[in-house]
DRENTOR-760116 format. One record per residue: z, y, x of N, C-alpha, C in turn. Coordinates in pm, whole numbers, plus 32768, in hexadecimal, padded with zeros to 4 digits. Last residue first. Layout:
N
ZYXZYXZYX
...
END
This chain:
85
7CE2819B83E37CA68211840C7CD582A083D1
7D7580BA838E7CFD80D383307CAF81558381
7E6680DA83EC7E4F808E84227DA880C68418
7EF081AD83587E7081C683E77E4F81898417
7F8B813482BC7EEB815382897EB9817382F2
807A814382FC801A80AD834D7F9080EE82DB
80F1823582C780D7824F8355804B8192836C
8124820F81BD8098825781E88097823D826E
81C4812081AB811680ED818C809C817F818B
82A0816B824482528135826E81C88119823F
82C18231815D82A8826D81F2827381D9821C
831181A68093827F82298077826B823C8128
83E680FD80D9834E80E780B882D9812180B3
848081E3812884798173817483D681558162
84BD826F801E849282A180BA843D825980EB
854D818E7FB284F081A17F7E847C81DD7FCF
863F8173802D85D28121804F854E812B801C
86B7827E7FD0868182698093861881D58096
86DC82567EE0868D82B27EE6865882917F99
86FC80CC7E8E876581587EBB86B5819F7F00
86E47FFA7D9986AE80367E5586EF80AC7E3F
86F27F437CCA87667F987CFB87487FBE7D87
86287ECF7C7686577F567C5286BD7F7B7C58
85437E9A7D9D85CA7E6D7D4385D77EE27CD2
83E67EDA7DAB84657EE57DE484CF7ECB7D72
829D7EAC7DBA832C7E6C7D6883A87E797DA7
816F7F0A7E0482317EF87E4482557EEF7DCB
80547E917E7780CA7E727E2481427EA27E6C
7F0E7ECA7ECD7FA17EA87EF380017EF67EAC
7DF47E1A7E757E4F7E7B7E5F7EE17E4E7E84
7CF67D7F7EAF7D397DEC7EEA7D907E767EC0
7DCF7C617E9F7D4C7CC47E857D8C7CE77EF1
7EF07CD57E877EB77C917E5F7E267CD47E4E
80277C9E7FB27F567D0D7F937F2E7CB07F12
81357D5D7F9380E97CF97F62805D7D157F44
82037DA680AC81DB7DF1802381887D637FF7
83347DFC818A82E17D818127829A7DC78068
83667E8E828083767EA681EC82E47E2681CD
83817E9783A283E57E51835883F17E4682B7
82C47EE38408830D7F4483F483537EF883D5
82147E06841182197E1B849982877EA28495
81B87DFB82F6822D7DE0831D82597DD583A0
81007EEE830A81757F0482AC81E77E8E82DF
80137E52838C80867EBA83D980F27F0C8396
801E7DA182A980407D61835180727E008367
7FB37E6381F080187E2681DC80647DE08258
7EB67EC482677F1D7F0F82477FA77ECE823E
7E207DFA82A07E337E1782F47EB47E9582EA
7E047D9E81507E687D6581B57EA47D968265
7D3A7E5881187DE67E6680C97E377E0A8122
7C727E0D81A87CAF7EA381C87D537E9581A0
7C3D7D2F81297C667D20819D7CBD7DB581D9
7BEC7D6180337C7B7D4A802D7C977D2280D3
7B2A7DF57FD57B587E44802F7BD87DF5802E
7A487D2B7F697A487D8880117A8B7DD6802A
7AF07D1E7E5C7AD17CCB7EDA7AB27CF67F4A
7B327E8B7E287B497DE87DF47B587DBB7E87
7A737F947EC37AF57F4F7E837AF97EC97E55
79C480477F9979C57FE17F377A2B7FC47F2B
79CF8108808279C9813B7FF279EF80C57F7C
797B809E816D78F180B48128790B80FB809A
7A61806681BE7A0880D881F8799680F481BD
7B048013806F7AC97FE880FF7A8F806C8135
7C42807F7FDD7BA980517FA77B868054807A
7D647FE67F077D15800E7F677C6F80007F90
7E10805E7E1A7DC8800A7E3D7D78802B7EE2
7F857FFA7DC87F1680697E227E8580127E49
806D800A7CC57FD67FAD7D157F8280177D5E
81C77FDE7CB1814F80387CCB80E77FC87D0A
82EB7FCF7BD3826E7F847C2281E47FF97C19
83A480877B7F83A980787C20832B80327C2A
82E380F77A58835180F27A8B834C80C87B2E
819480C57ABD81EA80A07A5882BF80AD7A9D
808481347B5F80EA81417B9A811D81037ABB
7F4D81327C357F9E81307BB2803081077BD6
7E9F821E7CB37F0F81D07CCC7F4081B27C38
7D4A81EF7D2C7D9182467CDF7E0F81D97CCB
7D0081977E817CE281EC7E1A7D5D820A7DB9
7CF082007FEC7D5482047F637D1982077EF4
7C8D825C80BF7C7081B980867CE7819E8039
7C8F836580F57C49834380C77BFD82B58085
7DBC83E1804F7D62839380A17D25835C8096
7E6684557F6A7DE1849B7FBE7DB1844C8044
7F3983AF7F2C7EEA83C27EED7E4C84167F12
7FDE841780197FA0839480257F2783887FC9
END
C-alpha cells in the first residue's frame, strides 16, 4: 500500500494509523481530501468504516481486533485505492 502512488508517508503509533493521501497532481492537505474520501466511500461500500480527516485516513481499531479483522482493513483500503487509479 505504502508504494502507491497517492500514498504518502504512513504514520503509525501503536494500532492508530494516518495514511495520507496525495491528488493526481501529487498534492496533499486540502486538494487532496476529496481523493481521501473517494477512498473511504468505497472502504465502506466493503463494510469497513475508516475516518477521512483532511486528507488523511485514520484507522483506529479496538484493541481487542483479532488478527482476521485486521486483514479485513488492509485489504479493503488497498483494493478501494483503485478507486484513485
Amino acid at each position: 500500500m505504502q508504494k502507491h502512488p497517492a500514498v504518502g508517508p504512513i504514520r503509525q503509533r501503536g494500532l492508530a494509523v494516518g495514511i495520507p493521501i496525495k491528488n493526481a497532481k501529487g498534492q496533499d492537505g486540502y486538494e487532496a481530501r476529496d481523493d481521501a474520501m473517494k477512498v473511504v466511500n468505497a472502504c465502506i461500500e466493503k463494510r469497513v468504516l475508516l475516518r477521512p480527516l483532511g486528507n488523511v485516513i485514520t484507522i483506529c481499531p479496538p484493541l481487542n481486533i483479532e488478527h482476521e479483522g485486521l486483514e479485513e482493513i488492509v485489504h479493503a483500503l488497498a483494493d478501494s485505492l483503485k478507486v484513485l487509479g
